[in-house]
Structure formats: structure tokens, C-alpha cells
N, C-alpha and C positions, 0 to 999 in steps of 0.2 A: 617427548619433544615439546609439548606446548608446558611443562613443570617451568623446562628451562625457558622459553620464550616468558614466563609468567615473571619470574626471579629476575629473568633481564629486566624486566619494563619494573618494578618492586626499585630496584637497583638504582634506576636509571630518574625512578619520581623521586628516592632518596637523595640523589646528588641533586637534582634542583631544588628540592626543598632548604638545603644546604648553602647553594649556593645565592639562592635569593635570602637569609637570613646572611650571609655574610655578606653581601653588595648593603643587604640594608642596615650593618651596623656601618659598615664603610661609610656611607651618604651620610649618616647621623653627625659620624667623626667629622667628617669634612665641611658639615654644615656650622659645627660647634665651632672646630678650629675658624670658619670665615667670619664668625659673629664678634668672637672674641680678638682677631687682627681688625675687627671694622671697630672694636669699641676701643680699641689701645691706639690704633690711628687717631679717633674722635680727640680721644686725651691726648696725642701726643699734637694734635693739631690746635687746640686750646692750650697747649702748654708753649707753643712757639710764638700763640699772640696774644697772650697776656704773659710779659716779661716785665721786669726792671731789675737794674744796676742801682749800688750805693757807690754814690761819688762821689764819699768824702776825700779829704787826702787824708793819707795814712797815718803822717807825721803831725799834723794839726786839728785834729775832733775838736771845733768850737764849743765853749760853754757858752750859755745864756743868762748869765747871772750868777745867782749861787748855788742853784740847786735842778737847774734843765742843762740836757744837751742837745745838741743839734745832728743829726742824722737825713744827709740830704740825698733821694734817691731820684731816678731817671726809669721814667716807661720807657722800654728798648722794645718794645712789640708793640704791633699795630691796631690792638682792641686797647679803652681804656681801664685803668683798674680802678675799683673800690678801694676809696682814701680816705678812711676814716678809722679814728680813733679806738673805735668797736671792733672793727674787722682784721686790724693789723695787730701784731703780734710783733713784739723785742724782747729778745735774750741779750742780754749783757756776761760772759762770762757764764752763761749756762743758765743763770737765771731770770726770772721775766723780770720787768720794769714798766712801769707806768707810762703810758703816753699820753701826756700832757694838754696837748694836740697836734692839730695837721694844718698842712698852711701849701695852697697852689696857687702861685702868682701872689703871694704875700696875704692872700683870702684865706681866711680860717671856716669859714663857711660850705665853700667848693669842696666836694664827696667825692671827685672825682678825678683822675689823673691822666690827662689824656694823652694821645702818643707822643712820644718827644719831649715831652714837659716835665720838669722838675718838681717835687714835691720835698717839703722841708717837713718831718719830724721832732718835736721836743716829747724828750723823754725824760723821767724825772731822776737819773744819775749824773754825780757828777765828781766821780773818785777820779782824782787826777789817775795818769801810769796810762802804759797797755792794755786796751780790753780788747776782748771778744763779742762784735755784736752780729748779733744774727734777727735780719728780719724776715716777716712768715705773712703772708697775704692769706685773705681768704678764700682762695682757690688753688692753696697748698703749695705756692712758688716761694721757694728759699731763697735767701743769699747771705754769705756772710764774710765781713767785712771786721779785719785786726788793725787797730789803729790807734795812736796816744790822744787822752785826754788833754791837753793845756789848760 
């Protein structure tokens, strides 16, 4: 009688040792899963206020001469972005292009775009036709804009 009283109680520390190793991978799991939905919230919530729009028209891409174009974009989110010539990025048809500079409220000096406000780009293409421009901030927010050259 006490073999089997022995074996039961044997048995019975086996299943709680069992079941505290498996609650505590669960907690681990579920701790991982809440850090990783708090850090993709983080970015999806920096991704919703630092936005812009290029509002060019599609039919008419101003040139600037003979050798700039004009690329004019709109903060559409409520932080302002970094507007500066170092930090922004244009693809033309896939490939980069020079920018020239940047210009807020006709200020080539202003680094900064802030909500609501239009910012003007010249970049150094100016192949008449159809292109593909795609611009790239540096906090990884794309947009990209097909439009003719005149």
C-alpha cells in the first residue's frame, strides 16, 4: 500500500513539474507576442504622422530650366518631416537622381516641412515623356508619382 501511495505522489510532482514548465513557456510566448504588437503599433503610429503626398499634376511635371525638375510634395500627417536634400531620396524610372535642392515657402534654407505645408524639390532630370518618380524620406515613407515631363 504505501509503494503505491509513493508512485502516486512521484506521479502527481511529475505532472506539476510539467505543467509549471509549460505555463512558463506560455507567459514567455505571450510576453514576446505583446512586445512585438507594442513595437509594430510604435511604427505604425510614426508611420501615420509623418506622411506626405506628391502633388504634382500628372499631365504637366514643370522643368526649371534646362536641366532641373520640379517635384512638389504636401506633409499629410501631423509631425513635421526632414526636408533636406541629404535625407530625401528620388528615383526617376528606377534610378536615383540628384536633388538639387529643397525649398518651404520659397526658403531654400528651411530643413523642415511642417504639417500642411508644401515643399518644392528640384532634381537634376529633365528627359521630356512619362516617368516614374518615386520619393523615399528618411524615416522609410514611400510615395510614388507617374507623370509627363513638359
Amino acid at each position: 500500500m504505501a509503494s503505491n501511495v509513493f508512485s502516486e505522489i512521484i506521479l502527481f510532482v511529475s505532472v506539476l513539474i510539467i505543467t509549471a514548465a509549460v505555463s512558463g513557456i506560455l507567459a514567455t510566448s505571450t510576453h514576446k507576442i505583446s512586445l512585438g504588437l507594442e513595437q509594430r503599433g510604435d511604427a505604425l503610429s510614426s508611420q501615420l504622422t509623418k506622411d506626405f503626398e506628391i502633388i504634382n499634376d500628372p499631365g504637366y511635371v514643370l522643368k526649371n530650366g534646362t536641366d532641373t525638375t520640379m517635384i512638389y510634395l504636401k506633409n499629410t500627417g501631423k509631425s513635421p518631416i526632414t526636408f533636406d536634400k541629404e535625407v530625401i531620396s528620388v528615383l526617376v524610372d528606377g534610378n536615383p537622381v540628384e536633388i538639387s535642392n529643397t525649398y518651404v515657402d520659397g526658403d531654400s534654407s528651411v530643413r523642415v516641412l511642417g504639417s500642411s505645408k508644401v515643399g518644392k524639390l528640384h532634381i537634376t532630370y529633365n528627359t521630356s515623356g512619362y516617368h516614374r518618380f518615386k520619393v523615399v524620406t528618411s524615416e522609410g515613407i514611400a510615395r510614388t508619382f507617374t507623370g509627363e515631363i513638359v
